[in-house]
C-alpha positions in Angstrom: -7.4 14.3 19.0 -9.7 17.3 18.3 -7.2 19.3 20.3 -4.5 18.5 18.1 -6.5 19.0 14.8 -7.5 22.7 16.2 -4.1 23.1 17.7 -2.4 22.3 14.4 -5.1 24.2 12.0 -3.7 27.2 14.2 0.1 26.6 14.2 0.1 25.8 10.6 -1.9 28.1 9.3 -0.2 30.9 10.9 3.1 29.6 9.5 2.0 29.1 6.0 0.6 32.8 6.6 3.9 34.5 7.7 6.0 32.8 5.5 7.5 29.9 7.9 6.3 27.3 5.8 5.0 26.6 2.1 2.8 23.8 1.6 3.8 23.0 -2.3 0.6 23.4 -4.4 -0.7 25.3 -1.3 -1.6 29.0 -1.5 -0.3 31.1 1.5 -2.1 32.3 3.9 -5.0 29.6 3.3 -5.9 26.7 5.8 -3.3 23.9 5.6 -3.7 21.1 3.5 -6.1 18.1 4.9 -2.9 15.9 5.0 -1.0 18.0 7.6 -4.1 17.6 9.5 -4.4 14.2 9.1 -0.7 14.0 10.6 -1.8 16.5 13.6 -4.6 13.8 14.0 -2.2 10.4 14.1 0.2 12.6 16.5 -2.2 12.7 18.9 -2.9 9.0 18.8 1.0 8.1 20.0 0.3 10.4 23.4 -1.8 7.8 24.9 0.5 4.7 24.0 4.1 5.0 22.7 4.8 8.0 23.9 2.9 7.4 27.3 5.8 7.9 28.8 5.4 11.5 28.8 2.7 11.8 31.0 3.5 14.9 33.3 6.9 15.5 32.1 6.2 18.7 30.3 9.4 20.2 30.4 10.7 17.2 28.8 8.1 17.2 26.2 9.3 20.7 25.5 12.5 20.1 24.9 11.5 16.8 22.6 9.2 19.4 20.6 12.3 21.8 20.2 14.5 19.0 18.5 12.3 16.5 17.1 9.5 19.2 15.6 12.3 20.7 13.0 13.2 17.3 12.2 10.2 16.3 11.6 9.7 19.2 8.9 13.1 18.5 7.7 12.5 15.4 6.6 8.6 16.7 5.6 10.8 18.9 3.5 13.2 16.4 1.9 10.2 14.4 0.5 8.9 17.7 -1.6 6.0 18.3 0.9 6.7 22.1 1.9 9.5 24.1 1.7 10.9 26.5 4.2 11.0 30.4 4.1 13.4 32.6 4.4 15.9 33.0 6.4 16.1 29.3 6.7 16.6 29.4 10.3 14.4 32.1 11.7 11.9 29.2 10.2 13.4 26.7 12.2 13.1 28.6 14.6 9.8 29.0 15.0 8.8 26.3 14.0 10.8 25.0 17.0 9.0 27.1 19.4 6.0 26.4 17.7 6.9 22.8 18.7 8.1 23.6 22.5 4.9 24.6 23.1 2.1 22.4 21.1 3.6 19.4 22.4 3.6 19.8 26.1 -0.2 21.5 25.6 -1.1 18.2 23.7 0.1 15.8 26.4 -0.9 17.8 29.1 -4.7 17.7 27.6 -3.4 13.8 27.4 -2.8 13.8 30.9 -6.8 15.6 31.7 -8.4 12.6 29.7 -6.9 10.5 32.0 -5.9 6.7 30.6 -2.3 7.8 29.5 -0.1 5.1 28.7 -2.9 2.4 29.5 -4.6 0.3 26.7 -7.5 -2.2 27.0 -7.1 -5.4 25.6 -10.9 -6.1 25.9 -13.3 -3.7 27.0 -15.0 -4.8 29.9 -12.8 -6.7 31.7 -10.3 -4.4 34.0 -8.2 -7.1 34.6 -7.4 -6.6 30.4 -6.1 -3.4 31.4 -1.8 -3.2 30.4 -0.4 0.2 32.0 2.2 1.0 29.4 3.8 3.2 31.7 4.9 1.1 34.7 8.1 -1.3 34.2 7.8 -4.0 32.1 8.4 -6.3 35.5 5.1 -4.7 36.7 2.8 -5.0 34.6 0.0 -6.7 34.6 -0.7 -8.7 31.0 
């Protein structure tokens, strides 16, 4: 989680800095707003459980980052949180790439914690332990 906090201080700063993106109420160029943050912070929390499945498929996490990290900001944007600069699409763009990359670095450091995909029930008792990423047929609950 303290990868994705640094990871997304850098990528959003540097796009609030060049333009990409304008955090209403925000000055360019400044550190991003705590709340962006905050969201960096909850994305990292879905790379252990629901999107477990990702574990080692990097180049698929790539691709997810490409499509769903504009998204994301276009719907950021619909809700009056930031607005885009211009061109429109060079910052789609980047923030696209921006995307393709961060996510396959986050669930790659996912992967190095080890425990992807796997959540205790009760601590302390292994045989509590559901791995979210085999079948639902084989799983132990």
């Amino acid at each position: 989680m303290i990868a994705a906090v640094v990871l997304g201080i850098g990528v959003e700063w540097f796009h609030s800095g060049v333009g990409v993106l304008d955090f209403l109420g925000h000055q360019a160029g400044s550190p991003p707003p705590i709340w962006i943050l905050g969201l960096w912070l909850q994305f990292a929390t879905t790379l252990h459980f629901s999107l477990g499945w990702l574990s080692k498929r990097y180049p698929l996490a790539a691709l997810l980052g490409l499509i769903g990290g504009p998204l994301a900001f276009l719907g950021g944007e619909r809700l009056g949180a930031a607005t885009f600069g211009d061109p429109r699409a060079l910052s789609l763009g980047l923030i696209a790439l921006a995307w393709a990359i961060a996510l396959p670095v986050l669930v790659r450091f996912a992967d190095q914690l080890g425990g992807v995909g796997r959540y205790t029930v009760c601590s302390g008792h292994p045989e509590a332990l559901i791995d979210l990423t085999a079948p639902l047929g084989q799983r132990n609950t």
